[in-house]
DODOGU-116960 format. One record per atom (N, C-alpha, C): residue in three letters; x, y, z. Coordinates in steps of 0.2 Angstrom, whole numbers, padded with zeros to 4 digits, always signed. Layout:
N
ALAXYZ
...
END
This chain:
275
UNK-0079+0043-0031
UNK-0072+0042-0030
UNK-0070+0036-0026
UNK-0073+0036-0022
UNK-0073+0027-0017
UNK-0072+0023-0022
UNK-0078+0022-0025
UNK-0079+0018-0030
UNK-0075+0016-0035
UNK-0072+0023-0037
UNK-0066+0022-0041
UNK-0060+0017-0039
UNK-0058+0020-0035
UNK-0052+0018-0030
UNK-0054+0009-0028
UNK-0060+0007-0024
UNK-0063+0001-0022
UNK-0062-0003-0030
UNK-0065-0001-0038
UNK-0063-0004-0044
UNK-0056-0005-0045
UNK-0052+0001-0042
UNK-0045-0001-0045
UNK-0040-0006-0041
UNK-0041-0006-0035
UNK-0039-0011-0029
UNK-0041-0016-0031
UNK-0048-0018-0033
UNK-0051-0025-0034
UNK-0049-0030-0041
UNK-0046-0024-0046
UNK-0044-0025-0052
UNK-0040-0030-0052
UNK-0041-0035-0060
UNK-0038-0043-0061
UNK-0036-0042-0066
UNK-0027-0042-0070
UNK-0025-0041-0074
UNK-0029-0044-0079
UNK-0032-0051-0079
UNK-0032-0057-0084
UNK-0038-0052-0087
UNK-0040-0050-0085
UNK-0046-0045-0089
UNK-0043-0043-0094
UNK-0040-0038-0093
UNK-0033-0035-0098
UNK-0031-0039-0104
UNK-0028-0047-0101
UNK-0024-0049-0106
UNK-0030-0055-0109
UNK-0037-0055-0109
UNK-0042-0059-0112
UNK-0042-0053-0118
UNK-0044-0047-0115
UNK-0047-0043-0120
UNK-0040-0039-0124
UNK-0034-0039-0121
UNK-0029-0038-0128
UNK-0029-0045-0134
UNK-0029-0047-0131
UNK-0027-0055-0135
UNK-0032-0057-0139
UNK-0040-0057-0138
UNK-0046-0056-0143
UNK-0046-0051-0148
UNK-0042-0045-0143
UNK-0043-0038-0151
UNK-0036-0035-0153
UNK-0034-0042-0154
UNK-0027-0041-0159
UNK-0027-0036-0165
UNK-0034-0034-0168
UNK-0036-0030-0174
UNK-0035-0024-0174
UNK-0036-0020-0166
UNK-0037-0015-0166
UNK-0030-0011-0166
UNK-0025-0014-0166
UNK-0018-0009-0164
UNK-0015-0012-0171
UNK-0016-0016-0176
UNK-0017-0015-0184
UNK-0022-0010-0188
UNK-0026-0009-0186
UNK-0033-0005-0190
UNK-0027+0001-0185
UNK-0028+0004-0182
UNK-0022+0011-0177
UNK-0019+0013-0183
UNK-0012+0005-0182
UNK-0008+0008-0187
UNK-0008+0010-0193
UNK-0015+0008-0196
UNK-0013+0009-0201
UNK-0018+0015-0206
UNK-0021+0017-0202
UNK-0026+0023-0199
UNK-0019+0028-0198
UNK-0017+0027-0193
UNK-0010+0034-0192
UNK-0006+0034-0197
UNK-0004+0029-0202
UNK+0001+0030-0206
UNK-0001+0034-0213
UNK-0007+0032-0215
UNK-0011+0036-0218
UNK-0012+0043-0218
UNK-0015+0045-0211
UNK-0014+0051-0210
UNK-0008+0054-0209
UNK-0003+0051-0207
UNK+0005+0054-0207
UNK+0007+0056-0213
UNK+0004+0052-0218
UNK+0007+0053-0226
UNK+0002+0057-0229
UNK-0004+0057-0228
UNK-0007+0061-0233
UNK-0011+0069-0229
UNK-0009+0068-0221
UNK-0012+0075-0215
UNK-0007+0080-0220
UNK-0001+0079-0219
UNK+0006+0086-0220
UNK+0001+0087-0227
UNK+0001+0083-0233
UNK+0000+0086-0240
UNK-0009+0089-0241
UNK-0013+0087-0236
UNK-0019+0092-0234
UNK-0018+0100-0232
UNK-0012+0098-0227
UNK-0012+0105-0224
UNK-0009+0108-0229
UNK-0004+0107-0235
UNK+0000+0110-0238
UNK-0002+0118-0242
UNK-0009+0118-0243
UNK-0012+0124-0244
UNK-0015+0128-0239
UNK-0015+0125-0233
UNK-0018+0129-0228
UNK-0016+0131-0224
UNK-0017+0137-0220
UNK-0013+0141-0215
UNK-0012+0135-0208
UNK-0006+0135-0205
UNK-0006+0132-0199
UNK-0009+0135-0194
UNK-0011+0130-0191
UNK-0018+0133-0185
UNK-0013+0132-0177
UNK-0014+0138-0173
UNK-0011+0138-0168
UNK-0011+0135-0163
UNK-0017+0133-0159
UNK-0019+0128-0154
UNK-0016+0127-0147
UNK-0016+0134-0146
UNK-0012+0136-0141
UNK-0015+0132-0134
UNK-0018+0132-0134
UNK-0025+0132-0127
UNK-0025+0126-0129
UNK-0027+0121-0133
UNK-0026+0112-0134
UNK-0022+0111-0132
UNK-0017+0113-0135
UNK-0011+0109-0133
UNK-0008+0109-0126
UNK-0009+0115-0121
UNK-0008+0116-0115
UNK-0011+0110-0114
UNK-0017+0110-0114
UNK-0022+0107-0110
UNK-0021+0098-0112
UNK-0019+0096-0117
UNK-0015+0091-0119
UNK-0013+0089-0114
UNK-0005+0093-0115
UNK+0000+0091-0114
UNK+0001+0092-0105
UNK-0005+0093-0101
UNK-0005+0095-0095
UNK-0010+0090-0092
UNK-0014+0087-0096
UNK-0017+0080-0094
UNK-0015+0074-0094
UNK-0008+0073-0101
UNK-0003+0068-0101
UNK+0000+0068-0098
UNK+0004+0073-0093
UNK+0010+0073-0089
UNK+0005+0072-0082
UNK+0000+0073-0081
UNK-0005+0072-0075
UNK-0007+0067-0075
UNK-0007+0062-0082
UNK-0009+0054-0081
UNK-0003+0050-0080
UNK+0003+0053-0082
UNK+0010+0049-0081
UNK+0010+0049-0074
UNK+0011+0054-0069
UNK+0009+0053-0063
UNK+0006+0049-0061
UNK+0001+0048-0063
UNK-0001+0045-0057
UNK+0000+0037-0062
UNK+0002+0036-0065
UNK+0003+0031-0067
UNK+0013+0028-0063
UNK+0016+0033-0065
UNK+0020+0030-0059
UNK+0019+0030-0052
UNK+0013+0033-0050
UNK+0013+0033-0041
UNK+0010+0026-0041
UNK+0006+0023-0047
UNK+0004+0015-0044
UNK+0008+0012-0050
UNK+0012+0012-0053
UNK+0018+0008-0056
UNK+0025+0005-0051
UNK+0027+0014-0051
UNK+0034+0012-0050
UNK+0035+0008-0043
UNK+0031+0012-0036
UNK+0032+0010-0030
UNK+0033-0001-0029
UNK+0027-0002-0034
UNK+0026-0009-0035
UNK+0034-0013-0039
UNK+0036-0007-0041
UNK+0044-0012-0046
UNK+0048-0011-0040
UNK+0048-0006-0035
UNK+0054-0004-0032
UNK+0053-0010-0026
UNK+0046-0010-0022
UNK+0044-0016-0019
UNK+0048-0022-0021
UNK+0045-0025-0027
UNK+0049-0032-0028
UNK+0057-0030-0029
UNK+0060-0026-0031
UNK+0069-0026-0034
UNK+0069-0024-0025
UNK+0067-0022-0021
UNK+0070-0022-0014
UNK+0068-0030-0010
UNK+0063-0030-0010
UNK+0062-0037-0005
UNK+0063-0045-0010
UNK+0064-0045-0019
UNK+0066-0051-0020
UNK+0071-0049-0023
UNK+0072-0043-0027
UNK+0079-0044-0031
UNK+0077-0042-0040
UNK+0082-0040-0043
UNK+0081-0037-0050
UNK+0078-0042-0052
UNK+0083-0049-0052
UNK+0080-0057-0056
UNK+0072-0056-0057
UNK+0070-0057-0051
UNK+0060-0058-0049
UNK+0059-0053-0052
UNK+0061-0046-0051
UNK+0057-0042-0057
UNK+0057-0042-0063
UNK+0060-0045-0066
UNK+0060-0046-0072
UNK+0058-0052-0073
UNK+0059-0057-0070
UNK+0058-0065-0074
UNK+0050-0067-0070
UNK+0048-0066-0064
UNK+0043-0069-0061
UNK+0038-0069-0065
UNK+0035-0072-0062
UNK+0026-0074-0068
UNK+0023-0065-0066
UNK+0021-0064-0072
UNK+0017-0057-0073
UNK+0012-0054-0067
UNK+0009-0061-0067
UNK+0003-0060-0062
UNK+0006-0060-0056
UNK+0009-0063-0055
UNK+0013-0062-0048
UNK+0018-0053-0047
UNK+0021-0051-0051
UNK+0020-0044-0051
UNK+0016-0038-0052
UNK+0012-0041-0056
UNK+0009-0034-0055
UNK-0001-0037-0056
UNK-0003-0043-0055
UNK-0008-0046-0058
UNK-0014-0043-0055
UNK-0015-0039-0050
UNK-0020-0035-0045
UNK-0019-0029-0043
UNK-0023-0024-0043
UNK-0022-0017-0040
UNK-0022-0012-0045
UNK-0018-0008-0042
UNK-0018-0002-0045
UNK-0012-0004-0051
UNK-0006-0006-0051
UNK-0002-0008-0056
UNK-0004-0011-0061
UNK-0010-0016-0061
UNK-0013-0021-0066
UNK-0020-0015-0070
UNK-0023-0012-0066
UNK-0027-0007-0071
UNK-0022+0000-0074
UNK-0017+0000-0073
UNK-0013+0006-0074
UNK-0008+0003-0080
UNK-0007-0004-0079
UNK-0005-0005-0085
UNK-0011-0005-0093
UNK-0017-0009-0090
UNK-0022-0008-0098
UNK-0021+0000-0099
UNK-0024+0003-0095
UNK-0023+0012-0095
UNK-0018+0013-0099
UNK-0012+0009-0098
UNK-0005+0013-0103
UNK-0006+0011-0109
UNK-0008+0003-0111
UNK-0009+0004-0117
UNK-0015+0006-0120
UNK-0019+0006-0118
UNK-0023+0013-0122
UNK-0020+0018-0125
UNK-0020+0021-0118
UNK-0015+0028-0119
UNK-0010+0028-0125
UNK-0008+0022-0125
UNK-0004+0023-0133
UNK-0007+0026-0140
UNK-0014+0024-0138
UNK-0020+0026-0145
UNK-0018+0033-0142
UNK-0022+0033-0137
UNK-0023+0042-0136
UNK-0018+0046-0138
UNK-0010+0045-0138
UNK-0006+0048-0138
UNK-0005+0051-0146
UNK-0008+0047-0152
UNK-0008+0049-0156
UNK-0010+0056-0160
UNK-0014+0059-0155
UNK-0016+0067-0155
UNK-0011+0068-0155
UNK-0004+0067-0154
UNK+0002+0071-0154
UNK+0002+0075-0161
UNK+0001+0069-0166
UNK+0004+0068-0172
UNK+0000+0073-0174
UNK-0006+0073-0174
UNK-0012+0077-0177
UNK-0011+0083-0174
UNK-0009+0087-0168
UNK-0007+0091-0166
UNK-0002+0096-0173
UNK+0004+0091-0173
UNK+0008+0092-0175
UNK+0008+0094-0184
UNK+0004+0091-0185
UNK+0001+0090-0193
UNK-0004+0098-0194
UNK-0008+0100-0190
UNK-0012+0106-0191
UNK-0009+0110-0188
UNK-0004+0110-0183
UNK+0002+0115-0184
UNK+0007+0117-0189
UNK+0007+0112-0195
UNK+0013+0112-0199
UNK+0018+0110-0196
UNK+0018+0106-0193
UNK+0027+0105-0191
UNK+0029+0100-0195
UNK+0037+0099-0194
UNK+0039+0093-0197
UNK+0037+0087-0192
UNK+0036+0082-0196
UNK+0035+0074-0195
UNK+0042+0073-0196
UNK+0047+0069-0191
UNK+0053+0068-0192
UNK+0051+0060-0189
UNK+0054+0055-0194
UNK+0053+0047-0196
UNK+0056+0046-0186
UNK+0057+0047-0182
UNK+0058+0047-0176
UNK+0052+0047-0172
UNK+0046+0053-0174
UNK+0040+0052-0171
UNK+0036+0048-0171
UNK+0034+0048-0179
UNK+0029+0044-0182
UNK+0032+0038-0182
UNK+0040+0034-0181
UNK+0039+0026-0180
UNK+0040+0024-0173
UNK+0042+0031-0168
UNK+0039+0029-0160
UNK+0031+0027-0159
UNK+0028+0032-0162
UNK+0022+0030-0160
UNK+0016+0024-0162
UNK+0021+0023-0169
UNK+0015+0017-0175
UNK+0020+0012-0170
UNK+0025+0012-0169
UNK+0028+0003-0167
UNK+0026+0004-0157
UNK+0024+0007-0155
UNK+0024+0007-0147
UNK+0018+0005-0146
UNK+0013+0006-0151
UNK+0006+0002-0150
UNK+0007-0005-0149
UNK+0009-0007-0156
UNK+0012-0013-0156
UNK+0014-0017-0150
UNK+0019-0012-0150
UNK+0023-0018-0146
UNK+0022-0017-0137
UNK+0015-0012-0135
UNK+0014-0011-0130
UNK+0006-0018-0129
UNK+0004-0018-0135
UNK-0002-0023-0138
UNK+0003-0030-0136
UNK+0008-0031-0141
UNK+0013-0037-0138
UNK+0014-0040-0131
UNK+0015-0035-0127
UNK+0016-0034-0122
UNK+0011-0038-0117
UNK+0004-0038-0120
UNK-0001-0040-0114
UNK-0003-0046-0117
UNK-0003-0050-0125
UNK-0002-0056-0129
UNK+0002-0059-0125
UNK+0007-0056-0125
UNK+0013-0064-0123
UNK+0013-0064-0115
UNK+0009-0059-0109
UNK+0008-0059-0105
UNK+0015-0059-0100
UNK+0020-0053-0103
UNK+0027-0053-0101
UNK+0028-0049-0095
UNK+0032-0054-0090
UNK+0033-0049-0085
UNK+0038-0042-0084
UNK+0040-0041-0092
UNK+0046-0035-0090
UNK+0041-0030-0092
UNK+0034-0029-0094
UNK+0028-0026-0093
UNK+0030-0019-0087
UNK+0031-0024-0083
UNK+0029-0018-0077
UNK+0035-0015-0075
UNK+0041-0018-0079
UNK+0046-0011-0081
UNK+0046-0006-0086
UNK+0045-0010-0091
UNK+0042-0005-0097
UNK+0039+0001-0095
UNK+0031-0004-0092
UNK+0027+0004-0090
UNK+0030+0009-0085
UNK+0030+0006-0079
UNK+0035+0011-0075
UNK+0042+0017-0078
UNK+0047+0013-0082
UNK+0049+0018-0085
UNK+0046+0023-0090
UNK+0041+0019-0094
UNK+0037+0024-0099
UNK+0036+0031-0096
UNK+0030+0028-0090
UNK+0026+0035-0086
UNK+0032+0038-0084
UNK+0037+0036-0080
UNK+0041+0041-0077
UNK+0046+0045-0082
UNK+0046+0044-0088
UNK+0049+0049-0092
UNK+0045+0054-0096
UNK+0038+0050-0097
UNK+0033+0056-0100
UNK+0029+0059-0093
UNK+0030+0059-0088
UNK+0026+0062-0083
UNK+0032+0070-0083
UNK+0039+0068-0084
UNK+0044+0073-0086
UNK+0044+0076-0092
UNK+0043+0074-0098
UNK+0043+0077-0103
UNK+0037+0079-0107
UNK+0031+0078-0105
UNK+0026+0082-0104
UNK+0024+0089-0102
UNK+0027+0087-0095
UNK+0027+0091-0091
UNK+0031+0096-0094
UNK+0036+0097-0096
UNK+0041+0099-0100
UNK+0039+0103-0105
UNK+0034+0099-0111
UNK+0031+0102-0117
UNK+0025+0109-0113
UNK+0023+0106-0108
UNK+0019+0111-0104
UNK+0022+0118-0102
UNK+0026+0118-0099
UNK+0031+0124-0098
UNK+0033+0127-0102
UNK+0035+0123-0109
UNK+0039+0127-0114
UNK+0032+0132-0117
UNK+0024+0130-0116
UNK+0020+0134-0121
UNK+0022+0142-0115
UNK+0025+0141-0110
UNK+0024+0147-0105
UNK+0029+0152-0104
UNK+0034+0148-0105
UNK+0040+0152-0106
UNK+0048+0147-0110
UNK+0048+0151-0117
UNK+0054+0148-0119
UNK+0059+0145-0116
UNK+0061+0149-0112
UNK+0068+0148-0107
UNK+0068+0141-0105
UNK+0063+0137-0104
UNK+0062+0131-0102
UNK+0066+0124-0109
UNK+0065+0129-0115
UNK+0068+0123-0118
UNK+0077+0123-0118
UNK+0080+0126-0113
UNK+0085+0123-0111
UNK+0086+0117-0108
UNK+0083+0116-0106
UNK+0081+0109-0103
UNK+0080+0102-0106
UNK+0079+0104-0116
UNK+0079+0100-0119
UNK+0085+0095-0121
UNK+0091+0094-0121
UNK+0094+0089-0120
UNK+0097+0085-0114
UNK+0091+0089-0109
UNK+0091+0083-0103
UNK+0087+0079-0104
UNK+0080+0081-0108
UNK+0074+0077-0110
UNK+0077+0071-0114
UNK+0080+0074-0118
UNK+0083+0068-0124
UNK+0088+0062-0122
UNK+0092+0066-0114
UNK+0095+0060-0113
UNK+0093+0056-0108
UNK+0086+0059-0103
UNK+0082+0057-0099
UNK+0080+0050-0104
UNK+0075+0052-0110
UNK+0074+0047-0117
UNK+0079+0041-0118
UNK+0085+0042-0119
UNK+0090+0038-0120
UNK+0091+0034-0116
UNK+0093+0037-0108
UNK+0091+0032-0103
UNK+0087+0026-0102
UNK+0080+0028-0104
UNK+0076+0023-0103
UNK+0075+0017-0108
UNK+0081+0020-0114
UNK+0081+0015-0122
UNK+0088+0010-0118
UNK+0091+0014-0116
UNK+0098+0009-0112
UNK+0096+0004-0106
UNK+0091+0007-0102
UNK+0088+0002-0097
UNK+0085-0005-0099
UNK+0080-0001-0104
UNK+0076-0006-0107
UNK+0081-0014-0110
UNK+0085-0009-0115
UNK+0091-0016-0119
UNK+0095-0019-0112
UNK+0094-0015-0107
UNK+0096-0020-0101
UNK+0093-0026-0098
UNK+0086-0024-0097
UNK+0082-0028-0094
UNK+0079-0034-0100
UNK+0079-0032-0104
UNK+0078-0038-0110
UNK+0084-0040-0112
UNK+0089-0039-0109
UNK+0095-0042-0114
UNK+0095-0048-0107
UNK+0095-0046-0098
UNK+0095-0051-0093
UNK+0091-0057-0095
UNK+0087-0052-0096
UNK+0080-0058-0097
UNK+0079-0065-0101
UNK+0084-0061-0107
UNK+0087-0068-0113
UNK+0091-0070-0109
UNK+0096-0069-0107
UNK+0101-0074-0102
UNK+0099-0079-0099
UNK+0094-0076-0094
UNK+0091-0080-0090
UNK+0088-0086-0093
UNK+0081-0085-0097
UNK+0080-0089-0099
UNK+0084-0092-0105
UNK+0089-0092-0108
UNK+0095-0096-0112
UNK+0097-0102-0108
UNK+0099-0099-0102
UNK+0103-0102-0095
UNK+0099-0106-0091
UNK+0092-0108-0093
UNK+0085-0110-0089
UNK+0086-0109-0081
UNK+0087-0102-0080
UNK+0085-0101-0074
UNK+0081-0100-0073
UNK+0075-0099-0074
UNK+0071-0098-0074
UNK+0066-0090-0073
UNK+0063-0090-0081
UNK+0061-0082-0082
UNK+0055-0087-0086
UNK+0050-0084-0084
UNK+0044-0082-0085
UNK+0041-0078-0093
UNK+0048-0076-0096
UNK+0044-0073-0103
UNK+0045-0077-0108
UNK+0041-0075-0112
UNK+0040-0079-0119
UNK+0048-0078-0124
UNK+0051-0078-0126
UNK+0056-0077-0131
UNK+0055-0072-0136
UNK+0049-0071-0139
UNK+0048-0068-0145
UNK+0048-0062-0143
UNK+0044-0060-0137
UNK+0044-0054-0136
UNK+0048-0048-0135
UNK+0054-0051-0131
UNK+0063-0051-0132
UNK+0062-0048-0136
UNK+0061-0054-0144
UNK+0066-0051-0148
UNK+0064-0044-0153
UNK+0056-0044-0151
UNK+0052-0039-0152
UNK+0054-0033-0148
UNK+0055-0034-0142
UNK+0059-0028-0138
UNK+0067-0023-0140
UNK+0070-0031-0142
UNK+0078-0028-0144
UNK+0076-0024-0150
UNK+0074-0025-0154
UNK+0073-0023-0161
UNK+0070-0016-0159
UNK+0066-0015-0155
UNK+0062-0010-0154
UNK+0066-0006-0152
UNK+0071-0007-0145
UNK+0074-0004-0142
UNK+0078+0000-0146
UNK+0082-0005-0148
UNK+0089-0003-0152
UNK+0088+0004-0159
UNK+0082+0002-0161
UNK+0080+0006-0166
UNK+0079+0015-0163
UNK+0075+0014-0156
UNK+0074+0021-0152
UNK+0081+0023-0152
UNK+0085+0019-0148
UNK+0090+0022-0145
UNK+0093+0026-0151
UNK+0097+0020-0156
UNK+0098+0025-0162
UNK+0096+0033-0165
UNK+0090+0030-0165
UNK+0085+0038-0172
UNK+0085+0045-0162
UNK+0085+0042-0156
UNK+0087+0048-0151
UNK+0094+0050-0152
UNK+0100+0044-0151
UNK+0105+0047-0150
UNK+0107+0049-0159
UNK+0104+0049-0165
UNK+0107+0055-0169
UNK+0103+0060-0169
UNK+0097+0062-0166
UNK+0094+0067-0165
UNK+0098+0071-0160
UNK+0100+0068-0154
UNK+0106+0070-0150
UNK+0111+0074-0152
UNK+0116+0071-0157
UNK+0120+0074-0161
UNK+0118+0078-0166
UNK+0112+0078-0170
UNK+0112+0081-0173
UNK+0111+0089-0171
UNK+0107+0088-0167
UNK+0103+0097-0162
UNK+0109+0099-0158
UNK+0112+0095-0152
UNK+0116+0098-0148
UNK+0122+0097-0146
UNK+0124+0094-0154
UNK+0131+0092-0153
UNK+0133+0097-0160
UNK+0131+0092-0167
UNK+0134+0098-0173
UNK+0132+0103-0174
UNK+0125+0104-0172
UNK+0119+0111-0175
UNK+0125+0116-0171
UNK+0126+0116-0163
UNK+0129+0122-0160
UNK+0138+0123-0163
UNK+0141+0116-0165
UNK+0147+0119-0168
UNK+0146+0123-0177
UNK+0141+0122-0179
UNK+0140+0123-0184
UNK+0137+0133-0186
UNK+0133+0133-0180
UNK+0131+0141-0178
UNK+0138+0143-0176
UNK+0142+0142-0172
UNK+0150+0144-0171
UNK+0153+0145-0175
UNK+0152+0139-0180
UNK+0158+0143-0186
UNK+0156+0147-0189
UNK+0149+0150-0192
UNK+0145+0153-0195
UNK+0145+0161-0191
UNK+0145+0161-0184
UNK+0146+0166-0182
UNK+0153+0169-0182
UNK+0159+0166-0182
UNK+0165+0166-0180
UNK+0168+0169-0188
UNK+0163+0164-0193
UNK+0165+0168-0200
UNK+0162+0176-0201
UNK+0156+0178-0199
UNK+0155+0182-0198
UNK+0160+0189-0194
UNK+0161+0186-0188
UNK+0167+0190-0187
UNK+0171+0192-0190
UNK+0174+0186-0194
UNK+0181+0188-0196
UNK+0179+0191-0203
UNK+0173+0190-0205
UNK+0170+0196-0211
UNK+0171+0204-0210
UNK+0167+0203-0204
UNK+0168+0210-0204
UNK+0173+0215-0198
UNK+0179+0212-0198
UNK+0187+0214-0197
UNK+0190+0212-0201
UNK+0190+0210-0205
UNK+0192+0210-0213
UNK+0191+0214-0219
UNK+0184+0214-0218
UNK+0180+0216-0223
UNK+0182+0214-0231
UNK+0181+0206-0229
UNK+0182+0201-0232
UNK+0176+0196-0234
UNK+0173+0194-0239
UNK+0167+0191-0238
UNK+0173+0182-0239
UNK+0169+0178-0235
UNK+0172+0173-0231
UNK+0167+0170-0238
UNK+0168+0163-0242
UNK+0164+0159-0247
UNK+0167+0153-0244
END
C-alpha cells in the first residue's frame, strides 16, 4: 500500500503523454473493435435468450462509481486549489504540466483514459441483456476514447477540467446505476442524472469556448487550437442527443401517458371508445 501511494506521489505525467502519443493505434483499433460489436453484438443476440447479470452488473457498476471517487478525491481538490489561489484563466490556460504534471492528478488522469477502454463493458453489458443501443451511448463512448486519447497528444491543459468533471458525475451516476439494481424507487432520481449530465456538457462548452478567446486574444493560453475545436464539436453533440433525450423521457413521454390516461377516463364515463 505505501508503495502504491510512494508510486503515485512520485508520478510524472510526461510518462503519460510519451506513451499516448506513440500508441495513437490503439484508440483506433478500440474503435473500431466496438463498433463492430455494436452492429453486429444486438444481431447475435437476436436468437438468444437475454442473459440477466444481475451480480456483474452490481459489481461493475460498484467498482466504477468507487473508481470515480477516488479519482475526484485527487482530481478535483487539485482544480479547486489552482481556481482559488490563481484564478479560472491559470486553470484553464497554464501549461498542463504545471497543473497537473505530478502526483496523484497526473496518474489519475492516464487512469481516466484507460478507463475509457474499460468502460466499454457497458455496451457489452447491455447487448447480452438485449437492451436497446440508443445512437447516444455508442457515440458517447466510441468518440470519448478519442477525444480523451486527444487530450494527452496535444498535451491540453483543460485536461484537468475534463477529468475532474468526468469523475465527479460518474462517481454519481454509477453510484446511481448501483442503487437502482436494489430498489427501483431510485430511478426517480433519473432526471437529475441527465441534468447533472447536461451540466457538465454546458461547463465543458464553457471552459473551451474561454480558452478560444483567450488564446484568439494572445493572452496567453497554453492549448493547442485543434483540440478546442475537437472539444466544441464533441461538446455540442453530447449536449444535444442529452438534452432530446431529456425531453423525450421526461418532458413528452409523461404528457403523453396523461393524455392516454385521461382518454381513458373519459372512455369509461362515457362509455365511448375515444379513436
Amino acid at each position: 500500500m505505501l508503495s502504491l501511494l510512494s508510486f503515485q506521489e512520485h508520478f510524472d505525467a510526461h510518462w503519460g503523454q510519451r506513451y499516448f502519443e506513440q500508441h495513437q493505434h490503439v484508440p483506433v483499433l478500440a474503435i473500431c473493435l466496438y463498433l463492430a460489436g455494436v452492429y453486429f453484438g444486438p444481431r447475435w443476440m437476436a436468437s438468444r435468450r437475454p442473459v440477466r447479470l444481475v451480480a456483474i452488473s452490481r459489481v461493475w457498476n460498484a467498482s466504477l462509481a468507487l473508481f470515480s471517487i477516488c479519482g475526484v478525491a485527487a482530481c478535483v481538490p487539485t482544480l479547486v486549489g489552482h481556481l482559488w489561489h490563481r484564478g479560472f484563466h491559470h486553470s484553464v490556460c497554464a501549461d498542463c504540466y504545471e497543473l497537473a504534471g505530478t502526483g496523484a492528478p497526473a496518474l489519475w488522469a492516464v487512469l481516466f483514459c484507460f478507463s475509457k477502454l474499460a468502460e466499454l463493458l457497458d455496451t457489452a453489458l447491455l447487448v447480452l441483456k438485449k437492451r436497446p443501443l440508443l445512437l447516444l451511448h455508442w457515440f458517447h463512448h466510441a468518440s470519448v476514447i478519442a477525444f480523451a486519447w486527444a487530450s494527452w497528444v496535444y498535451a491540453t491543459p483543460l485536461a484537468l477540467w475534463y477529468g475532474s468533471m468526468n469523475f465527479s458525475v460518474h462517481a454519481v451516476m454509477y453510484s446511481y446505476f448501483f442503487a437502482t439494481s436494489f430498489d427501483r424507487r431510485v430511478l426517480r432520481a433519473a432526471p437529475a442524472i441527465t441534468t447533472l449530465q447536461l451540466s457538465q456538457f454546458a461547463m465543458g462548452t464553457v471552459v473551451n469556448f474561454y480558452a478560444y478567446w483567450a488564446y484568439a486574444r494572445g493572452s496567453g493560453c497554453a492549448v493547442d487550437v485543434d483540440i478546442l475545436y475537437l472539444g466544441a464539436v464533441m461538446y455540442l453533440a453530447y449536449g444535444f442527443l442529452f438534452a432530446r433525450m431529456f425531453v423525450e423521457r421526461y418532458v413528452r413521454a409523461p404528457r403523453r401517458r396523461r393524455r392516454v390516461s385521461d382518454a381513458g377516463e373519459r372512455e369509461a364515463l362515457t362509455g365511448t371508445k375515444l379513436v
